[in-house]
C-alpha positions as CSV (number, residue, x, y, z in Angstrom):
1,X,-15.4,6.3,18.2
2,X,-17.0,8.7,16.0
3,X,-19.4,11.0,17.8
4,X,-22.7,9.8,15.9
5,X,-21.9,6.3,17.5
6,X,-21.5,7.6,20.3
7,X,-24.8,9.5,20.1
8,X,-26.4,6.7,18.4
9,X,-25.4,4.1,21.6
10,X,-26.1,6.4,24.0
11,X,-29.8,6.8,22.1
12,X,-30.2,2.8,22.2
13,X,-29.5,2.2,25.8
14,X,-31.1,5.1,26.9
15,X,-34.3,3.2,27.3
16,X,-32.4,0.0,28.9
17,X,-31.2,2.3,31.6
18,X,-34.4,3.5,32.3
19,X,-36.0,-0.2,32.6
20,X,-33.9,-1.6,34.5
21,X,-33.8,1.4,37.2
22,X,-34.9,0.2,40.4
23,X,-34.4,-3.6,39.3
24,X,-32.6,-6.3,41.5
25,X,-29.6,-7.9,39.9
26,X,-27.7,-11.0,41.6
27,X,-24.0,-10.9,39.8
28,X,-22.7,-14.1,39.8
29,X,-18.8,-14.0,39.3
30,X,-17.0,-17.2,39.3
31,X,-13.3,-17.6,39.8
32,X,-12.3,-18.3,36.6
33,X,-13.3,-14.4,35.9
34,X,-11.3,-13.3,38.6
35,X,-8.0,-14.5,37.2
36,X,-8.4,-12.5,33.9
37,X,-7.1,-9.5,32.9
38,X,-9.7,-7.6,32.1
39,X,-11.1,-8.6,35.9
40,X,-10.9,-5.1,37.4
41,X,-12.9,-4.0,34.6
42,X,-16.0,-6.0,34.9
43,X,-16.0,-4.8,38.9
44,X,-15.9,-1.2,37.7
45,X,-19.0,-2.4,35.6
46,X,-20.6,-3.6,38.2
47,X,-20.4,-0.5,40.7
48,X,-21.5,1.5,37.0
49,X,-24.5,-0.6,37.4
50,X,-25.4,0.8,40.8
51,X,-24.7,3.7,39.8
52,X,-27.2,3.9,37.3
53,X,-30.1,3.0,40.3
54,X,-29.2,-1.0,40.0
55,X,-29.8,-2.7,42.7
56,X,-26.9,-5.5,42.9
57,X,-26.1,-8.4,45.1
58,X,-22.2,-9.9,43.7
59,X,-21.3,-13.0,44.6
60,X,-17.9,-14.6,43.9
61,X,-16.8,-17.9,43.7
62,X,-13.1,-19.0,44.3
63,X,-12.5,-22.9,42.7
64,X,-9.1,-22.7,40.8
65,X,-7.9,-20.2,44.0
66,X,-9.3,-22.8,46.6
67,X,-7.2,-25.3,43.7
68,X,-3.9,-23.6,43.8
69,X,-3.7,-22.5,47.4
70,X,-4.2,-26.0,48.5
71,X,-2.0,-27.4,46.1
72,X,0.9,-25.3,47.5
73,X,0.2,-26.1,50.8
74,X,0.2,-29.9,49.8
75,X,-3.2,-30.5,50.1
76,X,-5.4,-32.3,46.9
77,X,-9.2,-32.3,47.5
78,X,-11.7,-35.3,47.1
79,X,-14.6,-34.4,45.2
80,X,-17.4,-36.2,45.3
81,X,-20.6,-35.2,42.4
82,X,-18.4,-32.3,41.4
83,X,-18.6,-31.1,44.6
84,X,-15.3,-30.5,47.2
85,X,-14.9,-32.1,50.2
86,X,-13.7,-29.7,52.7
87,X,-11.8,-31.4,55.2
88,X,-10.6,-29.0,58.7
89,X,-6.8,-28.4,57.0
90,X,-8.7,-27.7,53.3
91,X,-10.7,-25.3,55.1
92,X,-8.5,-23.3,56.7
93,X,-6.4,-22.2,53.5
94,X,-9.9,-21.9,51.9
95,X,-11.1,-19.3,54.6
96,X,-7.9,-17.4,54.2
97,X,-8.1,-17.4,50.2
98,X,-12.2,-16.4,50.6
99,X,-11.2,-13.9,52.8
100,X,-8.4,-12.1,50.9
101,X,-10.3,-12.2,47.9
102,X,-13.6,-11.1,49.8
103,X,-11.1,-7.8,50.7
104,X,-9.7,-7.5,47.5
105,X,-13.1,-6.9,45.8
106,X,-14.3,-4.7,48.5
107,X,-11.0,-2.1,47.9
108,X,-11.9,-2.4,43.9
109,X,-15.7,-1.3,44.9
110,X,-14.5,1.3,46.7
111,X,-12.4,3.0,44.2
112,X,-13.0,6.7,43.5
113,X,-10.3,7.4,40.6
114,X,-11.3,10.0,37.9
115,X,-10.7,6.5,36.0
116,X,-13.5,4.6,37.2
117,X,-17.2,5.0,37.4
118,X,-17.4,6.1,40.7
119,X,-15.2,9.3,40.5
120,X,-15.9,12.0,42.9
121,X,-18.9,9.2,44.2
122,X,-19.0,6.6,47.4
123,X,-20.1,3.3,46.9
124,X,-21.1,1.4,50.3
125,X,-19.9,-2.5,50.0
126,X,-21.7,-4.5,52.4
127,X,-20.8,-7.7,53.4
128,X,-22.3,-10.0,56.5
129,X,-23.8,-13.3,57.4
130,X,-26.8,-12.7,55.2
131,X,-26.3,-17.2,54.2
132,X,-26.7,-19.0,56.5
133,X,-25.3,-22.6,55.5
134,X,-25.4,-26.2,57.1
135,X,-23.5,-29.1,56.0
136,X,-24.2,-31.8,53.2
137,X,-23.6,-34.4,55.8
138,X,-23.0,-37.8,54.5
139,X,-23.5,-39.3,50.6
140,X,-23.0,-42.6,49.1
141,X,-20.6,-43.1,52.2
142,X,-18.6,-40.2,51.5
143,X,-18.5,-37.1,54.5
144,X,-18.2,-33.7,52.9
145,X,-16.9,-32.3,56.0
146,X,-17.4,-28.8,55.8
147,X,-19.1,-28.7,52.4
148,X,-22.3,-27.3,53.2
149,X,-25.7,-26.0,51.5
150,X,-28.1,-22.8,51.7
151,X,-29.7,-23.0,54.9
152,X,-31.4,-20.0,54.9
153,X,-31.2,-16.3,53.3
154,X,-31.8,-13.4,55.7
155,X,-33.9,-11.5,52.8
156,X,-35.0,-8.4,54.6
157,X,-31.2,-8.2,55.9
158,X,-30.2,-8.0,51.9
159,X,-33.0,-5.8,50.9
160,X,-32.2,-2.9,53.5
161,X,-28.9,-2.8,52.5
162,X,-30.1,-2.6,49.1
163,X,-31.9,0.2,49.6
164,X,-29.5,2.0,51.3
165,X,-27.5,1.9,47.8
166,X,-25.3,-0.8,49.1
167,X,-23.7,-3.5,46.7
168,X,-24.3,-6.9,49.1
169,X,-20.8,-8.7,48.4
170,X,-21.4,-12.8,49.5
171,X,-18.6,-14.9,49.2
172,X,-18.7,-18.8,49.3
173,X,-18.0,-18.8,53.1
174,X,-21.0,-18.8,55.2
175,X,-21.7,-19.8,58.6
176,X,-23.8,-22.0,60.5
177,X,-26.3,-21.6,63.6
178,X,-24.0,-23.7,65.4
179,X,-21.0,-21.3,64.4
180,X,-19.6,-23.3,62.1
181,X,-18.0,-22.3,58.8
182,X,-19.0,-24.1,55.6
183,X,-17.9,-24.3,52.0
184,X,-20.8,-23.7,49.6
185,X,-20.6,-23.1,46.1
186,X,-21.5,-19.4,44.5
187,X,-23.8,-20.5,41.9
188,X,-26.5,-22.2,44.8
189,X,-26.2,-18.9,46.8
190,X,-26.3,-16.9,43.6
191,X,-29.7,-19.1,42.8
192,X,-31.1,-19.0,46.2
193,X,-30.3,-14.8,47.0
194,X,-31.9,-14.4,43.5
195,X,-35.4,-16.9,44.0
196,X,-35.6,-15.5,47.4
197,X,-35.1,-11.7,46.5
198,X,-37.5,-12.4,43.6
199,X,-34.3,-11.0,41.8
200,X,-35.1,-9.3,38.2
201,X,-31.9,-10.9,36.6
202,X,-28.8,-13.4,37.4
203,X,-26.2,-12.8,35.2
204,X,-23.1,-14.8,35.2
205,X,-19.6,-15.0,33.2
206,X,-18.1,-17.8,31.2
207,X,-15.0,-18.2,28.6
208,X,-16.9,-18.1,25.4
209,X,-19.4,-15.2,24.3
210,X,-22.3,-17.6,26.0
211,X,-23.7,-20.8,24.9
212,X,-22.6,-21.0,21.6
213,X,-23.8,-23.3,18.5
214,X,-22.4,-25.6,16.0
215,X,-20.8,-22.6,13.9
216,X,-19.0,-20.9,17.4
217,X,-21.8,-18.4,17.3
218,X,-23.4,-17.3,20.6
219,X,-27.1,-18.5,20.9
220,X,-29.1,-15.4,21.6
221,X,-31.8,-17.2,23.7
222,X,-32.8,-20.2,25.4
223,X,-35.8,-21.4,27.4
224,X,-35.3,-23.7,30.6
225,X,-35.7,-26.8,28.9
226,X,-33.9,-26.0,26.0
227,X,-31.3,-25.3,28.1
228,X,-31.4,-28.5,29.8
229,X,-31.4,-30.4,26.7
230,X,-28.0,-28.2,25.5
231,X,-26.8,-29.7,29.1
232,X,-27.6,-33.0,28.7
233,X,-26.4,-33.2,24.9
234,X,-23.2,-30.9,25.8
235,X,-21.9,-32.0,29.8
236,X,-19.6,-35.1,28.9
237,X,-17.5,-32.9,25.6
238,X,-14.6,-31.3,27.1
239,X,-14.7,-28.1,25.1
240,X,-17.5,-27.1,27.0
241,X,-16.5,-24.0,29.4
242,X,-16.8,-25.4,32.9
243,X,-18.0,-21.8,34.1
244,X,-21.0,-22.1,31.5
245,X,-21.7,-25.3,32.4
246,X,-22.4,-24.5,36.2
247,X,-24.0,-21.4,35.6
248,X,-26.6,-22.3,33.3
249,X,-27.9,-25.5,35.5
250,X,-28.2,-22.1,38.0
251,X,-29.9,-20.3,35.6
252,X,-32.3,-22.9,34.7
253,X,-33.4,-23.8,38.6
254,X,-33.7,-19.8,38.5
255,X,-35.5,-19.7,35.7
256,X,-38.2,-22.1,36.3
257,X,-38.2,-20.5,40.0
258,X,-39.3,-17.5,39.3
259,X,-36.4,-15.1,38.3
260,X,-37.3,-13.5,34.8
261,X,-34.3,-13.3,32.9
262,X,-30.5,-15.0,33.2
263,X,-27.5,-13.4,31.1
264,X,-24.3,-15.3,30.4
265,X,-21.6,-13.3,28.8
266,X,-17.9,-13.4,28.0
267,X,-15.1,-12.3,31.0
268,X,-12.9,-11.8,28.0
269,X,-14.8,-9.5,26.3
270,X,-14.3,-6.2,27.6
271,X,-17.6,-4.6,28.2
272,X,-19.8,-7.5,27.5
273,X,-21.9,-7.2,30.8
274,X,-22.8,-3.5,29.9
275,X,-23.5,-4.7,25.4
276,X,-25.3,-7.6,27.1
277,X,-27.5,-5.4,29.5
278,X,-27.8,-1.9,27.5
279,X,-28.1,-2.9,23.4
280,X,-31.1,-4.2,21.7
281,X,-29.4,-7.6,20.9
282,X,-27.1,-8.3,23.2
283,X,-23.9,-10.3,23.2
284,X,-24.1,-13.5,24.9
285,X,-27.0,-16.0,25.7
286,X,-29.8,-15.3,27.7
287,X,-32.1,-18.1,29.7
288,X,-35.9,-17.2,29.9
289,X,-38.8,-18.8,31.0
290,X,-40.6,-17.4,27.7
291,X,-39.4,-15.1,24.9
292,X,-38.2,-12.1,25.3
293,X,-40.5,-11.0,22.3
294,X,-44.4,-11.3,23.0
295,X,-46.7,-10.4,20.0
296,X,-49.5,-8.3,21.7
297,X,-52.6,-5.9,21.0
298,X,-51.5,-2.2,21.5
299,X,-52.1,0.1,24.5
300,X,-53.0,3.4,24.5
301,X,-49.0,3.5,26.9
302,X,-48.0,2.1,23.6
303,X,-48.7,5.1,21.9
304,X,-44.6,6.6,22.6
305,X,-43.4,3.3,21.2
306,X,-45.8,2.8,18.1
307,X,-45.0,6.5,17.3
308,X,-41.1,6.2,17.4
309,X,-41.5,3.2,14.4
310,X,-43.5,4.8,12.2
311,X,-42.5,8.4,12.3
312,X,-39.2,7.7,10.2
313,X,-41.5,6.2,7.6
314,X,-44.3,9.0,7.4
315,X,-41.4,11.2,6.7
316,X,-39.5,9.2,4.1
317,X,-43.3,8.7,2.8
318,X,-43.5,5.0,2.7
319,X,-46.5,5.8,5.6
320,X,-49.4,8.2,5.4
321,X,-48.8,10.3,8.6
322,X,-50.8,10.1,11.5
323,X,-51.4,12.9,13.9
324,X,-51.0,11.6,17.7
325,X,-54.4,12.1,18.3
326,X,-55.5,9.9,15.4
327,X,-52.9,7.2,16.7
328,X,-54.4,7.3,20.4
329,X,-58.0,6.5,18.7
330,X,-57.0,4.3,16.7
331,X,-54.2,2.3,19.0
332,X,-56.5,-1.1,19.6
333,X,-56.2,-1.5,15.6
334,X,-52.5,-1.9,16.2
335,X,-50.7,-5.5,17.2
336,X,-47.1,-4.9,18.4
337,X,-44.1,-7.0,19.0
338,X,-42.5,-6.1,22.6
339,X,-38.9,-7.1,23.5
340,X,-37.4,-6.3,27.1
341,X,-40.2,-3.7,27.5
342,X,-39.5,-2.2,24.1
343,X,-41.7,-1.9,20.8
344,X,-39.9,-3.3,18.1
345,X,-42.0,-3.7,15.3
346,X,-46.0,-2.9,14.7
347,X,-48.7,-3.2,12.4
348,X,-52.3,-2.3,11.7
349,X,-55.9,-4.1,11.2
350,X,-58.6,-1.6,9.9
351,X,-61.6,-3.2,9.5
352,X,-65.1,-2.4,7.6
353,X,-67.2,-5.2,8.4
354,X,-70.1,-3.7,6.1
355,X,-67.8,-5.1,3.2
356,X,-66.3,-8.4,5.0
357,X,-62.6,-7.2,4.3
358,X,-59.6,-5.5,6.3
359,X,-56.9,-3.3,5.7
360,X,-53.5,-4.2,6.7
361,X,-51.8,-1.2,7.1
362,X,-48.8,0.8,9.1
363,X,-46.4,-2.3,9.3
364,X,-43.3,-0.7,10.5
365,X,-40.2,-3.2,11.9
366,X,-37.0,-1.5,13.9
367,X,-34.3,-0.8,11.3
368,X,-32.2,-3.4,13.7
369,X,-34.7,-6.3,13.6
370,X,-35.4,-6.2,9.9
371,X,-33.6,-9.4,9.1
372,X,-35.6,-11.7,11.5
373,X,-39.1,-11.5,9.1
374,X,-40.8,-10.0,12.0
375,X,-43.1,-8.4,9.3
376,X,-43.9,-11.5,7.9
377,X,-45.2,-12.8,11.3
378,X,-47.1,-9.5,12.2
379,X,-48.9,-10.6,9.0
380,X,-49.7,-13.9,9.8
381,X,-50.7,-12.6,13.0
382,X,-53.4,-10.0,11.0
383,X,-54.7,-12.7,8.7
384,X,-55.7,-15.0,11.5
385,X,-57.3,-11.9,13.4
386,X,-59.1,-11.3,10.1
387,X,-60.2,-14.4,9.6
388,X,-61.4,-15.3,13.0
389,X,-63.5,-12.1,12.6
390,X,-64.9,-13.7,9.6
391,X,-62.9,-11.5,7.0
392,X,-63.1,-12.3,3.5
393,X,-60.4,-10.7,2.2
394,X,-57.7,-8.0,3.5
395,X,-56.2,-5.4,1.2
396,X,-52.7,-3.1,1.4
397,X,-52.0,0.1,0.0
398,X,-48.3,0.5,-0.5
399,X,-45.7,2.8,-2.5
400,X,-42.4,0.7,-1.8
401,X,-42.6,-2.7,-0.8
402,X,-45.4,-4.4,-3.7
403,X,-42.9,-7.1,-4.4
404,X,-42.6,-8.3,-0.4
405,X,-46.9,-7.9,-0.6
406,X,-47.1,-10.4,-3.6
407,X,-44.3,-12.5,-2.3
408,X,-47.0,-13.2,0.7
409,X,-49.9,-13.9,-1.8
410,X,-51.1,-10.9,-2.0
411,X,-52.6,-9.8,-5.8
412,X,-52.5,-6.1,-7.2
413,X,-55.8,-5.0,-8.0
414,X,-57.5,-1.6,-8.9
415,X,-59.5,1.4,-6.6
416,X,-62.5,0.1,-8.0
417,X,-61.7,-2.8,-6.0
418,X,-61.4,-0.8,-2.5
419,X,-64.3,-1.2,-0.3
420,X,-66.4,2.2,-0.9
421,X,-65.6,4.0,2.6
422,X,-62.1,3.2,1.6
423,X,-62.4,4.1,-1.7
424,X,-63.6,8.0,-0.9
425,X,-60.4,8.6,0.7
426,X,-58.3,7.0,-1.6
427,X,-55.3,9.9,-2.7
428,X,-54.8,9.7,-6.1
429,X,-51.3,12.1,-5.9
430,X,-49.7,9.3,-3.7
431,X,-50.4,6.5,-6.6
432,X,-50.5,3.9,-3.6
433,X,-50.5,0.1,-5.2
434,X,-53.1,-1.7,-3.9
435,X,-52.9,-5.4,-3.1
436,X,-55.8,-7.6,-1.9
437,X,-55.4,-11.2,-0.6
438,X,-58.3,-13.8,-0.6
439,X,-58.8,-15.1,2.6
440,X,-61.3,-18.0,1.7
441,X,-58.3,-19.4,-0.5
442,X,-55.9,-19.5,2.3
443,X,-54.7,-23.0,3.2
444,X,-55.5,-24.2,6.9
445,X,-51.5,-23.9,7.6
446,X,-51.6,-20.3,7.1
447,X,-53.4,-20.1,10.5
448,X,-51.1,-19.1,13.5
């Protein structure tokens, strides 16, 4: 890696670190991650994100371990509803396997090696009867056994631990008030620790790079219901990763219970939890209850986020610049598109209602969201603030981009035409081209 990619990555997540500082994660890994290769590396991820102030609950499930160690011992589940039923002899083996691998993850976590995150560090793994579990009982005629379900989640149990800097390790093991071991699955404790912890994110791993589209490419985003129609559409084909399948009927009961965001990534891809969770775009497919982009007035706290857009621009001279103190008087001009707590693109409505016109003005997009039209929405957005306010007509001053203006329907017209406060401070050495759209022309479909 060259050292201005370094830099530059280091730059990008730098505000992603600091966001999700403090923040509760539940880290659902299944067992189909634990058999790859690149497994000890996404557990040296994980303690990297407590080390950076992350707050993380791992759980881990154990299906094709539970599989194999009962098939050597002779032993071939029922299922019933895609669920096992755990007979006394199944659950032996499966307590043994839970427990080994419970073990295993723990002396990973506790690693110190000049190799691994937490060299020269300590990282306490906590693990206890934070689940409590009772059985599924009876269905259809069929007895799970010792199959069981969420009972109950000792939540203040979790969150001291947490605070204490602890990484809460549940397994799928968990017993009853009756002392009783059941078999649950890790994605409904992973869903319940995270709606009862009011977790900040569930993120979980799957074959692919997410949930991918007709072309093999990963689909950035998807609401709840979106998601359940891509479930319903998608169960029955049998190229569908099992791993996805399970996690994102998780991440939609999470979802629509309160937990803001789900990730799904790739336990191939080496690093994908940290490109997932640190990088503007992401690499895999994340579950929302609403976009991650909101179109919003500005804040005067926006003032940092406004400024980092449009500097670059004031300097190349595409923007007049704008001293800090003129931005903070004139932030509630500004309309800005937020994504994960960022400011990714903004523009400007300056009005002079003495004429009936506006001035659209300071639209500046993130060099890495550019090919999205972003500014074409922020324009929209303008033109039905402008109308509302009974506009007439908004005008642009521009050096560089007079094609884009007139590809929106914009005319170019002369100073003359400038409303006269405008007009007096109108630079002649910049040249600016200056385009005026007719608002009263504008079909009804224009409207947002």
């Amino acid at each position: 890696m060259r050292t201005t990619e370094l830099v530059d990555g280091f730059r990008q997540s730098t505000p992603y670190v600091n966001a999700h500082r403090g923040k509760t994660f539940v880290v659902m890994l299944g067992g189909e991650a634990v058999e790859q290769p690149g497994y000890r590396s996404i557990i040296n991820d994980v303690a990297l994100l407590t080390s950076l102030g992350i707050k993380i609950v791992l759980v881990f499930g154990a299906r094709p371990q539970f599989d194999a160690a009962l098939a050597q011992a002779g032993i071939y589940s029922q299922f019933h509803n895609e669920i096992r039923v755990t007979e006394s002899d199944s659950l032996h083996i499966i307590k043994q396997v839970s427990g080994a691998m419970q073990l295993d993850i723990t002396a990973m976590l506790s690693m110190s090696l000049s190799s691994t995150p937490m060299s020269g560090n300590s990282l306490n793994v906590v693990s206890g009867n934070f689940v409590i579990a009772q059985p599924l009982g009876i269905e259809d005629g069929v007895d799970y056994h010792h199959s069981g379900r969420v009972r109950r989640i000792d939540v203040e149990g979790i969150r001291h631990q947490l605070d204490n800097n602890s990484i809460v390790l549940l397994g799928p093991i968990s017993a009853s008030v009756t002392g009783e071991s059941f078999n649950l699955t890790a994605e409904e404790i992973a869903t319940q620790v995270a709606l009862k912890l009011g977790a900040d994110k569930m993120l979980g791993f799957s074959h692919e790079a997410g949930i991918l589209d007709d072309n093999g490419e990963a689909i950035a985003e998807l609401m709840p219901n979106e998601a359940a129609q891509w479930l319903a559409q998608n169960r029955e084909a049998s190229s569908i990763c099992k791993s996805a399948s399970v996690f994102l009927t998780a991440a939609i009961e999470a979802c629509r219970g309160g937990v803001h965001r789900c990730h799904l990534v790739s336990y191939k891809e080496d690093g994908a939890l940290l490109q997932e969770l640190f990088s503007l775009d992401g690499i895999g497919t994340q579950i929302a209850p609403q976009s991650s982009e909101q179109l919003r007035s500005a804040t005067i706290s926006d003032i940092n986020g406004v400024l980092n857009l449009i500097r670059p621009l004031e300097e190349l001279g595409y923007l007049v610049r704008r001293s800090r103190e003129q931005l903070e008087m004139e932030i509630e001009q500004f309309m800005v598109i937020e994504r994960d707590g960022l400011i990714i693109a903004c523009a400007a409505l300056y009005t002079f209602p003495e004429d009936e016109v506006g001035e659209f003005a300071s639209l500046a997009v993130h060099p890495q969201y550019r090919d999205a039209d972003r500014g074409s929405f922020l324009l929209r957005s303008v033109i039905n603030k402008a109308r509302k306010q009974g506009y007439k007509a908004l005008f642009a001053l521009t050096t560089r981009s007079i094609h884009w203006f007139l590809e929106q329907g914009f005319d170019c017209v002369n100073v003359d035409d400038l409303p006269a406060k405008k007009k007096s401070l109108y630079n002649y050495q910049r040249r600016s081209k200056i385009l005026r759209l007719d608002l009263t022309r504008l079909p009804k479909n224009r409207m947002l």
